[in-house]
Structures are given as structure tokens and as C-alpha cells.
C-alpha positions as CSV (number, residue, x, y, z in Angstrom):
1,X,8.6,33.4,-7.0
2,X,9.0,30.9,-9.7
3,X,7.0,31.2,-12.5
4,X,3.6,29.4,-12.5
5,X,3.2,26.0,-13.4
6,X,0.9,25.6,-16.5
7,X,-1.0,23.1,-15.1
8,X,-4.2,21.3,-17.3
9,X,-7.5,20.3,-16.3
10,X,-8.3,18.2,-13.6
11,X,-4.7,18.6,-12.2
12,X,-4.1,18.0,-8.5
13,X,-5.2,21.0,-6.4
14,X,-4.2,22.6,-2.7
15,X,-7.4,22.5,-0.5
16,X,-6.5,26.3,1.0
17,X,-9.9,26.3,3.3
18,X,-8.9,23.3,4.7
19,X,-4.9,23.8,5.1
20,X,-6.3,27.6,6.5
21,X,-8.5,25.9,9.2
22,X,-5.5,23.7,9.8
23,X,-3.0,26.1,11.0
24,X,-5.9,27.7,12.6
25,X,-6.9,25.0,15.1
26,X,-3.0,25.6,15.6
27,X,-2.4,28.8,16.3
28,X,-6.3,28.9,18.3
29,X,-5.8,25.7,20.2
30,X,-4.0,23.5,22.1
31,X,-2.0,21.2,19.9
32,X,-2.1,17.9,20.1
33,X,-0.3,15.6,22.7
34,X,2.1,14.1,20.8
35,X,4.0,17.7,21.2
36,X,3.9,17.6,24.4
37,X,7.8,16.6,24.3
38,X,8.5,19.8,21.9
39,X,7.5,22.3,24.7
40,X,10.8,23.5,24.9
41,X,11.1,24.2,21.2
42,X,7.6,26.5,21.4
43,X,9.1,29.3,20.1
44,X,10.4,27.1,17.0
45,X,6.2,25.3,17.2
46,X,5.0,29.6,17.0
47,X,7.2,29.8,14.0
48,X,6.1,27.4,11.5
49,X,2.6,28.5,12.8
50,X,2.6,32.0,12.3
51,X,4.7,31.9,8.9
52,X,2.3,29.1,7.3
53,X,-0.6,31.2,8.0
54,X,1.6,34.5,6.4
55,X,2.6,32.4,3.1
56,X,-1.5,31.3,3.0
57,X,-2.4,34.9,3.2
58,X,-4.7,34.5,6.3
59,X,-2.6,36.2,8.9
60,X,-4.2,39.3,8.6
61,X,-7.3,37.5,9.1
62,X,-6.5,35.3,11.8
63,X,-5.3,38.0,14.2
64,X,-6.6,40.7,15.7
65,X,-4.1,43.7,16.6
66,X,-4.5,42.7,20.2
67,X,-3.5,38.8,19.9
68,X,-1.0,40.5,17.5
69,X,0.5,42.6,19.7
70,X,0.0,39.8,22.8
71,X,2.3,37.4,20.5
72,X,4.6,40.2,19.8
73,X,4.7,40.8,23.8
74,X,5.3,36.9,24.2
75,X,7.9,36.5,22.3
76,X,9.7,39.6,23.8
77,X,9.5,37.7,27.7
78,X,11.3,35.6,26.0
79,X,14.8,37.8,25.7
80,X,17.3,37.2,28.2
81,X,18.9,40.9,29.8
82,X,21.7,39.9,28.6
83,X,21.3,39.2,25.2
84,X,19.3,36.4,22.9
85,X,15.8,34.5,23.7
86,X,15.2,31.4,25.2
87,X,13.3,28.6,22.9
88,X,10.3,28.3,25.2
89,X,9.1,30.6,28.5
90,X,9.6,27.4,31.2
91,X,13.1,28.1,32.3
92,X,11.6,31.8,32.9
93,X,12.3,32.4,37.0
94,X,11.8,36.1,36.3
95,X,12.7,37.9,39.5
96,X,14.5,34.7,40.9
97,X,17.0,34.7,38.5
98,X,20.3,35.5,39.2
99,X,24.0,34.8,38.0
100,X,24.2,31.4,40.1
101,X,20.8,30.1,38.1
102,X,21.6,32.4,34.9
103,X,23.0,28.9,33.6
104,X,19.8,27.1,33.7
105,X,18.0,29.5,31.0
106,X,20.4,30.5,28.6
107,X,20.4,32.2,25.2
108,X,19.6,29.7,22.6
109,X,20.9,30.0,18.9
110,X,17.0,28.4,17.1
111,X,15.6,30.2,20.2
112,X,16.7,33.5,18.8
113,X,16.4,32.6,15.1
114,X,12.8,31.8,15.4
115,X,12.0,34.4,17.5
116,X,13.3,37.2,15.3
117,X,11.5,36.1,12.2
118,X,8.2,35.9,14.2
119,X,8.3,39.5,15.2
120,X,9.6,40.4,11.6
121,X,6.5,38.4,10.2
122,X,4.4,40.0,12.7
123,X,5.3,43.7,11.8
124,X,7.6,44.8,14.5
125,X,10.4,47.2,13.9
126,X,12.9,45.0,16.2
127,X,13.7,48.3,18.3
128,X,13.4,46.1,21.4
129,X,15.9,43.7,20.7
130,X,19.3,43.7,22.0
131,X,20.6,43.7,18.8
132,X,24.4,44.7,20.0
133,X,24.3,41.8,23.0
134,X,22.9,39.6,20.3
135,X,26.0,40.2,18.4
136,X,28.6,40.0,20.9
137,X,27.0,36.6,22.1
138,X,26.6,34.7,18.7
139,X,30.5,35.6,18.5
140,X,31.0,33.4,21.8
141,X,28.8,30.8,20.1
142,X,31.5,30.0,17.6
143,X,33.7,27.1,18.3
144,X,37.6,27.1,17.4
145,X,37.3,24.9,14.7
146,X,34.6,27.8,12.9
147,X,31.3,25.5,13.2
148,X,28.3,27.1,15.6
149,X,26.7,25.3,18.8
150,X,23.5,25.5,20.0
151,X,23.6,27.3,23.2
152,X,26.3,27.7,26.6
153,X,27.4,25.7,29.4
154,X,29.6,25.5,32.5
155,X,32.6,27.6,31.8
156,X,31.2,29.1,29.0
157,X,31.7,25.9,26.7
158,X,29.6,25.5,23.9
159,X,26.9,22.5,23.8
160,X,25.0,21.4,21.1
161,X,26.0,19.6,18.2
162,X,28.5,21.7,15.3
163,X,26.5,20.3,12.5
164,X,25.3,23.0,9.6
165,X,22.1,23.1,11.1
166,X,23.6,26.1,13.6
167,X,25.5,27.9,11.5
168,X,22.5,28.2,9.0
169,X,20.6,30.1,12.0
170,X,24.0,31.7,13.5
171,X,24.2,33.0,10.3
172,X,20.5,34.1,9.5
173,X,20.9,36.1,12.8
174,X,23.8,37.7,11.9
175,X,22.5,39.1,8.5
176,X,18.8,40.2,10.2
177,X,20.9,42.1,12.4
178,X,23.6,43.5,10.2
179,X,23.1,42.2,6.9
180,X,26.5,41.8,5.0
181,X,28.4,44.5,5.9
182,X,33.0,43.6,6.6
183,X,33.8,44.7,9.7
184,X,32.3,45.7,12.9
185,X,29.0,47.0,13.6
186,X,28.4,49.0,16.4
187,X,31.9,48.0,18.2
188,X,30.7,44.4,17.9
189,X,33.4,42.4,15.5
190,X,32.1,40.3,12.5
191,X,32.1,35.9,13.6
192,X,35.3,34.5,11.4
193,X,33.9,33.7,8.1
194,X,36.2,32.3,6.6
195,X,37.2,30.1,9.4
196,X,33.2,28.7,9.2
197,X,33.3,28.2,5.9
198,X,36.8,26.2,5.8
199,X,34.4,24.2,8.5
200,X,31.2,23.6,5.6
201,X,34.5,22.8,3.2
202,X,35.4,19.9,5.2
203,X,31.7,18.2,5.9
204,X,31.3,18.2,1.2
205,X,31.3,14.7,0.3
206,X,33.0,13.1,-2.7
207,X,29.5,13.0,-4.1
208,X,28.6,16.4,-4.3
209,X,27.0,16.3,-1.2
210,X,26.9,18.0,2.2
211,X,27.0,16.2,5.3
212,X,27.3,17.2,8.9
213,X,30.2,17.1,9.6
214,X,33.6,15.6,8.1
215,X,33.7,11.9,6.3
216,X,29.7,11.7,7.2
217,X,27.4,10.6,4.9
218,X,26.1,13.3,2.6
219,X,22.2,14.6,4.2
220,X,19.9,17.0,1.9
221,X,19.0,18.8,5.6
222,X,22.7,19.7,6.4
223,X,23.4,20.2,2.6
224,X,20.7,23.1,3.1
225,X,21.6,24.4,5.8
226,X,24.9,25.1,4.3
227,X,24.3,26.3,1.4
228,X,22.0,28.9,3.2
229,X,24.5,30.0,5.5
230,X,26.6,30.3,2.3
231,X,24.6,32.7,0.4
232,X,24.0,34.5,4.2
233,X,27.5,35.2,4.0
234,X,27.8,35.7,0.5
235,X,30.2,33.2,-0.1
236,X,28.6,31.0,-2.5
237,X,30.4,29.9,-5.7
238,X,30.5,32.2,-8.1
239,X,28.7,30.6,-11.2
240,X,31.0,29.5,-14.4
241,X,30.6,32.2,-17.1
242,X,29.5,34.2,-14.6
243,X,30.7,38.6,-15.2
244,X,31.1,38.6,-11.2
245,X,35.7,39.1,-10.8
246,X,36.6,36.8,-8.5
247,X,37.1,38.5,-5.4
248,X,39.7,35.8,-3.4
249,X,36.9,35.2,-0.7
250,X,36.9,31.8,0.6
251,X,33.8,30.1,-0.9
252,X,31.7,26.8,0.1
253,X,30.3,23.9,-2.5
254,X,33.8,23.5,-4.3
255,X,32.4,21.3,-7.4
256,X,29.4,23.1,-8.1
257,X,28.1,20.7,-10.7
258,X,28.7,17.8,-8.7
259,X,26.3,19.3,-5.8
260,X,23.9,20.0,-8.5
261,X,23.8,16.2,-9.5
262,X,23.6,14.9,-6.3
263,X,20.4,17.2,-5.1
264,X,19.1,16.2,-8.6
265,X,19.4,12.6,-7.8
266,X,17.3,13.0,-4.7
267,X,14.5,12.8,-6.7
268,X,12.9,8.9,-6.2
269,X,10.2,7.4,-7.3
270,X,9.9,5.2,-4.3
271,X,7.4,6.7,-3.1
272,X,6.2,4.7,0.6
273,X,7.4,1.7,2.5
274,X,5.8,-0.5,0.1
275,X,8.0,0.1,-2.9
276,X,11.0,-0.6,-0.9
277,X,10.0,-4.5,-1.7
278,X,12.4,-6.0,-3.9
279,X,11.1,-7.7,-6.7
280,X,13.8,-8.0,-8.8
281,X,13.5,-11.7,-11.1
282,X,9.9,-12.0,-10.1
283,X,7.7,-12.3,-13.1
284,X,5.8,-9.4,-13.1
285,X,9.1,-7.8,-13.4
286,X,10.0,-5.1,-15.5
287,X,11.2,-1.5,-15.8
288,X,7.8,0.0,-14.9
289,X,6.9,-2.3,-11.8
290,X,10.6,-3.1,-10.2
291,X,11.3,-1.0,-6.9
292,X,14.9,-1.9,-6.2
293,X,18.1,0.6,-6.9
294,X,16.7,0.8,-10.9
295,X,13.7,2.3,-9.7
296,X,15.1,5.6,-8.9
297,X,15.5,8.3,-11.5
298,X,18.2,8.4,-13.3
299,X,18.1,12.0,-14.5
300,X,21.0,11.7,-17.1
301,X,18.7,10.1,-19.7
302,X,15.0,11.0,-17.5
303,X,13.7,8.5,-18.2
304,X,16.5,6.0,-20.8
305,X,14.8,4.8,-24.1
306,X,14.9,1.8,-22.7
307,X,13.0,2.7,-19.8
308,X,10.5,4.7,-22.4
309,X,10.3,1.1,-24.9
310,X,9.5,-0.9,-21.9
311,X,6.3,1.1,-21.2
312,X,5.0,0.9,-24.6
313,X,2.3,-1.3,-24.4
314,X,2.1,-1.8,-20.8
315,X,-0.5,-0.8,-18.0
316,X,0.1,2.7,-16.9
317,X,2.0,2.6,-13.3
318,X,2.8,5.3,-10.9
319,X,6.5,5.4,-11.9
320,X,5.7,6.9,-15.3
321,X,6.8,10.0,-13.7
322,X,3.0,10.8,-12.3
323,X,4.5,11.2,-8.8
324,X,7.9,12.2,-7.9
325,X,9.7,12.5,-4.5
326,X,12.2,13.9,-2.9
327,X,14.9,11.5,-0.3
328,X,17.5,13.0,1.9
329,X,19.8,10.1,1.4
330,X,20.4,7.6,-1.6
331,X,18.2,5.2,-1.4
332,X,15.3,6.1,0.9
333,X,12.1,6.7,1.0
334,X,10.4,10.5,-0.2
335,X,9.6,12.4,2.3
336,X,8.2,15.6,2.3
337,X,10.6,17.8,4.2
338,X,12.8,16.7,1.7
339,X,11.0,18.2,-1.1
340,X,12.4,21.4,1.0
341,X,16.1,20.3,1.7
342,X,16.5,19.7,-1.8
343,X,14.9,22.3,-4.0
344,X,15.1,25.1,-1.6
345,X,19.1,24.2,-2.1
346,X,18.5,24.3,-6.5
347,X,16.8,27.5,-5.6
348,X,19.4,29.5,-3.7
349,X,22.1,27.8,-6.0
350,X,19.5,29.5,-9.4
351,X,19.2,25.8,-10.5
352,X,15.9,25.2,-9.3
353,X,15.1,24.5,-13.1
354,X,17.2,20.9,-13.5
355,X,13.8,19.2,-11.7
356,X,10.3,19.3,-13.2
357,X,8.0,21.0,-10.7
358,X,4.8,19.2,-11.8
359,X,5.5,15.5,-10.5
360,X,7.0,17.1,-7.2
361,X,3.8,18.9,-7.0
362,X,1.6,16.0,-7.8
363,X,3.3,13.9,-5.2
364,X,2.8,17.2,-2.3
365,X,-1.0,17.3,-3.7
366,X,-1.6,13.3,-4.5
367,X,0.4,11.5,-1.7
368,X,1.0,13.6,0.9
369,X,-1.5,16.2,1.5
370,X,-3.9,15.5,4.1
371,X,-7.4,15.5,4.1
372,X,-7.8,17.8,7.4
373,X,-5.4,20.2,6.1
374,X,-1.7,20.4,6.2
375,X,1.1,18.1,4.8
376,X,2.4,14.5,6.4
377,X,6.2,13.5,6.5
378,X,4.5,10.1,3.6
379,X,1.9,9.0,2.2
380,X,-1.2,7.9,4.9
381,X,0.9,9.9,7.7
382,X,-1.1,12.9,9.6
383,X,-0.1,16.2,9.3
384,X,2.2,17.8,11.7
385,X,3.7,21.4,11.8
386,X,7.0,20.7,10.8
387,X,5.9,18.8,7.2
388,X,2.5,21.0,6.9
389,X,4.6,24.3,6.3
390,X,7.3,23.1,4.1
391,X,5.6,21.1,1.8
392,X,3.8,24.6,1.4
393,X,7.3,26.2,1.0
394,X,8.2,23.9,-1.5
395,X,4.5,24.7,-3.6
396,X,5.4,28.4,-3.4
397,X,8.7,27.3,-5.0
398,X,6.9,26.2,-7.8
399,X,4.6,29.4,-7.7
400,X,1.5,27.8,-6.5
401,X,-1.5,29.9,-7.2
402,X,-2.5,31.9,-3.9
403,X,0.4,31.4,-2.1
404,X,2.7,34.3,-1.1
405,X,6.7,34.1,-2.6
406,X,9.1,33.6,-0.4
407,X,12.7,34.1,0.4
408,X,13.7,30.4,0.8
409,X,16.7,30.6,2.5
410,X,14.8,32.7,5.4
411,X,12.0,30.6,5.2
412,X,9.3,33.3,5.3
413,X,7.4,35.5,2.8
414,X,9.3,37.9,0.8
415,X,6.2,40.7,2.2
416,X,8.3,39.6,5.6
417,X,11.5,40.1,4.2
418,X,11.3,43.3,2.8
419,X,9.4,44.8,6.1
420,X,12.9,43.7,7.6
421,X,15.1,45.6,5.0
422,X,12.7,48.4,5.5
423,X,13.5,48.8,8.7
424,X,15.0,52.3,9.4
425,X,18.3,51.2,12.0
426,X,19.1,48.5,9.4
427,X,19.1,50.5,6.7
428,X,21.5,52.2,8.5
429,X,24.1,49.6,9.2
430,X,23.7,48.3,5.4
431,X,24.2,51.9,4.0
432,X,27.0,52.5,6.2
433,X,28.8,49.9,5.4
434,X,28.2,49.5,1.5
């Protein structure tokens, strides 16, 4: 965890009761109907419900070792015989199925991802997975040109999109289930590394940036996900000045300092809808009040002395760097997911420490933070899972009192992590082949 923040007096504060009873009404009760169209991602919906609960230190509290044990059973109906879980129990015929209807309920690559890290955050040694059927099938999940796909069709053809989102979770399976060991494991061979990482090569923008796939525009979500996968992999640069030999390994993010600056520059002090009115010539104009393009943060002088002379005598304004946010794209709105995409990215890369913590935390706390509990995706939005439980991740990035550390490129407690590497048959496979 990052160190603390020294915060002063009367700084903004995270209302645990309240973001506790929160993700309790979750996990206790139905959720509300607006997920009704994310049924079939419940097992991605059981995720972010179980793990926010682990990073607020309540899951011990909040289950008894029978509902433990019942979602530890749930998630297990959810492995296919052959390998890999579905995302969700309706396409579950049980007896019925058969290899004519096999095709209907397949093995799904966020399906399995999720599902693995719930039993690993819920304490369970992983001896009833099909690890080795796992393994053979995320191999089949990898395209020709090295990106992953979400799940299998008709003939075997991979559907789903070949952004990074995939690979990030192709390649979070592959390390929970043999970590980073060359070569085969148990007879099953390794995906092609190098052939995925020529494919995140060719989606890096001439910004810096990551996008999803070739000549896009550059996205902090797909820019995370790569970078995840890359340090899955280990294939991440090494650092300048670093004592690490270069190896000759094919590594991702080819102008490190450039992807530095451009995850920098998502920082924006446009904050809500409303500062997206341009008042440039108007006369209350000036440095402190106009929200176009000159609003944003320009980090190479944060903020110019221009920018600090214009203030001087001036009322005080919310883009004195009280509140800042994070954008996925130049130009937008923050957003709180973002706050995620973007540092979680510093983090891995061991620059978390080119943005200031407190503003981002102010703007989690001030703008976003609901009164019920959990996090919206702006400011006056209600909370919903997805935003709730990383704008907490992003907090414990900071090292927000209370809140457990975490391994950000997992996206669950270290306490979870290390239960994982505890684990007695994957110490084995890591030993083995160090």
C-alpha cells in the first residue's frame, strides 16, 4: 500500500458504515432493477461484491461459514466438465446437456476470471478447479493474430471482441493457475507471449497511449488492461537506470515516458457536464473560471505562473486544484472508474507518484461519493457496483485509513493474494519451474 496521505483537519472523509451497509444490501438483497440486463455477467456482479466487502474489512463479518461455503458451492455449479465457468448459472441445463447443446453454455474468459478470484477471496484452496482443462482451453481462446476473445462459437471460432480487455483476464488466469513459469505445466503448453504482446504493440498510440486495437484512439480502460497483462507476463519495460540485464524478451509500452505523460494528462479539472460550457471571451473570463481545452491541467508547469498570478486576488474556485479528476480520453469529463484506469496503470508502471493523491481523493470523497454508501460514475449520479468498488480501489491506492492494500493489477486485497501464492499445488508449479 502506498503510504498514507497526511491529511489536515476537517479533510474530506470515507463514510465506512455507510459504504459497509452499501455492499451489504448487495450481497443480502436483490439488487436493483436496472441490473436486470447484467444477469448474465452475475458472476462478474458476485465479484465486485464480495471483494468490496474484503478491501472494507467486513467480509468476515458479513458471512457466516455456511453462506461462505454456499457461495463457494455456487460458484463451483458454475464449472463446465470440460473446463472453465460460465458468467452466470441460466444457460445451466444440468442433466440435459449434451454435446449438441454444449454450444449454448460455454466457457467464458470474465466468467472464469471472476470466478477464480471469488473463491480465492473467499478462502478456497482451488483443488476443485480444472486447472489443467482450464489451461488447455484458454490456449484455444487465442486468436492467430495473438489478441484473446471472449468465449467459443460454431467451429470452434472465437467470438468476442480482441480488445485488451481479454487478454488482461486471459492472462490473470494464466498466472493464478501457473504463475510465470517458461514452458509447459502439467503437459499443457504456455499461450504465445510474445505473439500477444507484438498484438498490445500495435494498439500504442503516438501519444503514449493504449487503445484497443490498432490506429484507435488511445482509452485509459484498454491502456490498463494492457499494462496488466504486461506485468502478468512479465514483460513490462524494464525501467531506464534500471540494474535488471536485458533479457531480449519482447516487451509492451515501447516509450515509457510518453505513456507516463499521457496517463498524467488524464487528470482534468472538468469536473461534471456543466464545466463542459465554453466560455471562452465572456467577461467573467479568466484562468480560474474558463472550462474549455485551458481548463485542463497542464502538468508540465502544475499549475504555469501565469495560471498562479491570475488567482492572486481572485475568489477562490474549484479549479485551484481542490478537486481533481481522472478522464479516459482527452477532453472528457472525470469519471470515477477512471480514477482506476489511470492510476492503477502509474501503480503497476511504480509511477504512481507523478499525480498528487489528495485532489484525486477529495474529488472520490467531495464529488462522487454517495450519501447511501458507495461511489457514482459523476458527480449527483447514484452508486452502482461497478464505480462503488473502484473508486474504493483507487482510495486504497492512496492508502486510505481502514482499507485493506491491494494488488492492483488483480484487483483484490493483497490478504487474497497471498492466500493464492500460499496455496500448496501452486507453490509447486512456481518452485518447479524457478
Amino acid at each position: 500500500m502506498a503510504p498514507g496521505l497526511a491529511l489536515s483537519a476537517g479533510e474530506s472523509s470515507l463514510n465506512y458504515s455507510r459504504h459497509i451497509s452499501y455492499w451489504r444490501r448487495n450481497l443480502k438483497t436483490f439488487l436493483p432493477h436496472h441490473y436486470t440486463g447484467n444477469d448474465s455477467n452475475r458472476m462478474t456482479l458476485a465479484f465486485f461484491i464480495i471483494a468490496a466487502l474484503d478491501l472494507l474489512g467486513d467480509l468476515p463479518a458479513a458471512l457466516s461459514a455456511e453462506e461462505r461455503q454456499g457461495y463457494i458451492d455456487w460458484v463451483y455449479r458454475c464449472q463446465l466438465p470440460e473446463g472453465g465457468f460460465r458468467p452466470w448459472p441460466g444457460t445451466d441445463v444440468g442433466s440435459l446437456r449434451h454435446d449438441g447443446n454444449r454450444l449454448w453454455d460455454p466457457a467464458h474468459v470474465p466468467g472464469t476470471f471472476f470466478a477464480l478470484l471469488i473463491l480465492i477471496m473467499l478462502g478456497d484452496d482451488l483443488n476443485r478447479v480444472k486447472r489443467r482443462e482450464i489451461l488447455v482451453w484458454l490456449r484455444t481462446m487465442q486468436r492467430p493474430d495473438g489478441s484473446f476473445g471472449e468465449t467459443r462459437g460454431e467451429n470452434g471460432r472465437v467470438e468476442g471482441g480482441s480488445d485488451t480487455r481479454f487478454g488482461y483476464m486471459a492472462t490473470a488466469i494464466r498466472w493464478i493457475l501457473r504463475g510465470n513459469v517458461d514452458g509447459p505445466v502439467d503437459g499443457v503448453p504456455d499461450i504465445d507471449v510474445d505473439k500477444f504482446v507484438a498484438c498490445l504493440q500495435q494498439s500504442e498510440t503516438y501519444d503514449g497511449g493504449i487503445s484497443e486495437a490498432a490506429y484507435h484512439e488511445a482509452h485509459a480502460g484498454f491502456a490498463c488492461c494492457a499494462i496488466h497483462s504486461l506485468y502478468f507476463l512479465d514483460r513490462l519495460p524494464i525501467p531506464p537506470r534500471s540494474a535488471q540485464v536485458p533479457d531480449g524478451r519482447l516487451r509492451g509500452v515501447t516509450n515509457l515516458p510518453l505513456t507516463l505523460h499521457w496517463l498524467a494528462s488524464r487528470q482534468t479539472l472538468t469536473l461534471e457536464d456543466e464545466d463542459d460550457i465554453d466560455t471562452l471571451g465572456d467577461e467573467t473570463d479568466s484562468t480560474a473560471t474558463c472550462h474549455d481545452a485551458h481548463s485542463f491541467l497542464k502538468l508540465q508547469s502544475y499549475p504555469s505562473t501565469a495560471g498562479q498570478m491570475s488567482f492572486k486576488g481572485q475568489p477562490t474556485s474549484h479549479f485551484e486544484l481542490q478537486w481533481v479528476g481522472l478522464n479516459g480520453r482527452a477532453n472528457k469529463v472525470g469519471d470515477t472508474c477512471y480514477g482506476y484506469w489511470a492510476c492503477a496503470s502509474l501503480k503497476v508502471l511504480d509511477h504512481l507518484d507523478v499525480v498528487d493523491g489528495k485532489p484525486i481523493r477529495r474529488w472520490l470523497l467531495d464529488k462522487t461519493q454517495h450519501i447511501v454508501g458507495g461511489f457514482g460514475k459523476g458527480p449527483g449520479d447514484p452508486p452502482d457496483i461497478f464505480h462503488s468498488y473502484l473508486g474504493l480501489l483507487v482510495l486504497s491506492m492512496f492508502g486510505e485509513p481502514g482499507l485493506k492494500d491491494i494488488d492492483v493489477a488483480l484487483c483484490i486485497s493483497n490478504r487474497a493474494k497471498q492466500h493464492l501464492e500460499s496455496l500448496p499445488w501452486r507453490k509447486d508449479i512456481v518452485e518447479i519451474g524457478a
